[in-house]
N, C-alpha and C positions, 0 to 999 in steps of 0.2 A: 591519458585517455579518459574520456569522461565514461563516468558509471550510470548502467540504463535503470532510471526507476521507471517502475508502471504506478500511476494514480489511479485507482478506477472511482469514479465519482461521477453523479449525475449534476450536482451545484455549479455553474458556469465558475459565481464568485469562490468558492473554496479551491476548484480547480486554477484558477489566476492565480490565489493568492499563493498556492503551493510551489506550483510553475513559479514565479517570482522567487520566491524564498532561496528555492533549491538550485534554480539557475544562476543566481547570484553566486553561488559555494562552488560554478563547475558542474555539477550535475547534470545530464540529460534526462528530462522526461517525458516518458511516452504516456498517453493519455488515452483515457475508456471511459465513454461515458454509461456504461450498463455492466453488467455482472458476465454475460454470455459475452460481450464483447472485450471484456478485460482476460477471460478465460483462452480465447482464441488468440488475443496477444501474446499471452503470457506461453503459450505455447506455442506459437510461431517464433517467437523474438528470441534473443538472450536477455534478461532480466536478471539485475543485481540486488532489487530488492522491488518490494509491492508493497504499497500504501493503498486501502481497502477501507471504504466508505461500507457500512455495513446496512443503511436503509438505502438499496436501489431500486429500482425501476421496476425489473424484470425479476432476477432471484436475489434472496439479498446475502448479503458478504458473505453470512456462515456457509451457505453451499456454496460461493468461490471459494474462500478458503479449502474446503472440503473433495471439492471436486479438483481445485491445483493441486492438492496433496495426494490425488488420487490419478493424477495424471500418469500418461505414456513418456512423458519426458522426465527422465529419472531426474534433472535439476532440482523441476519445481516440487520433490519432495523435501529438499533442505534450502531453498529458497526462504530467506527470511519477509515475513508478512505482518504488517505493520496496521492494524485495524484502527481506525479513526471514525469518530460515532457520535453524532448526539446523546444517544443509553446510555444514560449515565445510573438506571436501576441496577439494585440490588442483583447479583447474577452474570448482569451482562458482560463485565470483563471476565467470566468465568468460561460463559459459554463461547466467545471469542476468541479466547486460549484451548480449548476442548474441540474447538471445529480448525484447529491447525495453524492459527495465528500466535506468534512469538510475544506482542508487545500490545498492548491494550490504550488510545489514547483517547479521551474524549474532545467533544469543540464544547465550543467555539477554540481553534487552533492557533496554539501557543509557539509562535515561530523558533524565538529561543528552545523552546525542548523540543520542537517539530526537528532542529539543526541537530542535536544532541541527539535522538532516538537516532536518526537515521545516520550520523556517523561511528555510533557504536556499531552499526554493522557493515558501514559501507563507508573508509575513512575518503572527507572530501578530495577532490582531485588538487584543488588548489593550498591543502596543507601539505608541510613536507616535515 
């Protein structure tokens, strides 16, 4: 059974290239392009993990992260959350870890450790 990730990202290209990477492994992924609407996913859906664009549109990542952790659905308080960021300043993977995210990556996005972060928490469908 394929494992649901949610992307939430507003970049067409980052969102393809992820999609690619991850569907390649087996993975399902569901897709948001806004913060409000990755929120609303991620609490309607089952999600195995969330990869979280943290400059969006509408709010940005730290209050997703914040607000899934603060959710009605007891999952998405240990739901692991995978921040992906241009911030590459001083701070930023600090405060990324501190608003409820597990894993700090910056871009431009590194397929190879893109595959690695995400099967440390979620092993792909198509290893055995």
């Amino acid at each position: 059974m394929a494992h649901n990730i949610l992307y939430i990202e507003d970049n067409p290209d980052n969102m393809m290239l992820v999609k690619r990477a991850l569907e390649s492994r087996g993975y399902k992924l569901m897709e948001a392009v806004n913060g409000e609407s990755g929120v609303a996913v991620a609490q309607s859906q089952e999600v195995d993990l969330i990869l979280l664009d943290i400059n969006l549109p509408d709010i940005d990542g730290y209050e997703v992260a914040r607000r899934l952790r603060a959710s009605d659905k007891a999952s998405l308080a240990y739901t692991p959350i995978i921040a992906i960021t241009a911030n590459a300043l001083k701070g930023d993977a600090e405060k990324a870890l501190s608003a409820g995210c597990d894993v700090y990556m910056s871009k431009p996005i590194n397929i190879r450790e893109l595959w690695a972060r995400v099967e440390a928490f979620v092993p792909a469908p198509d290893s055995k």
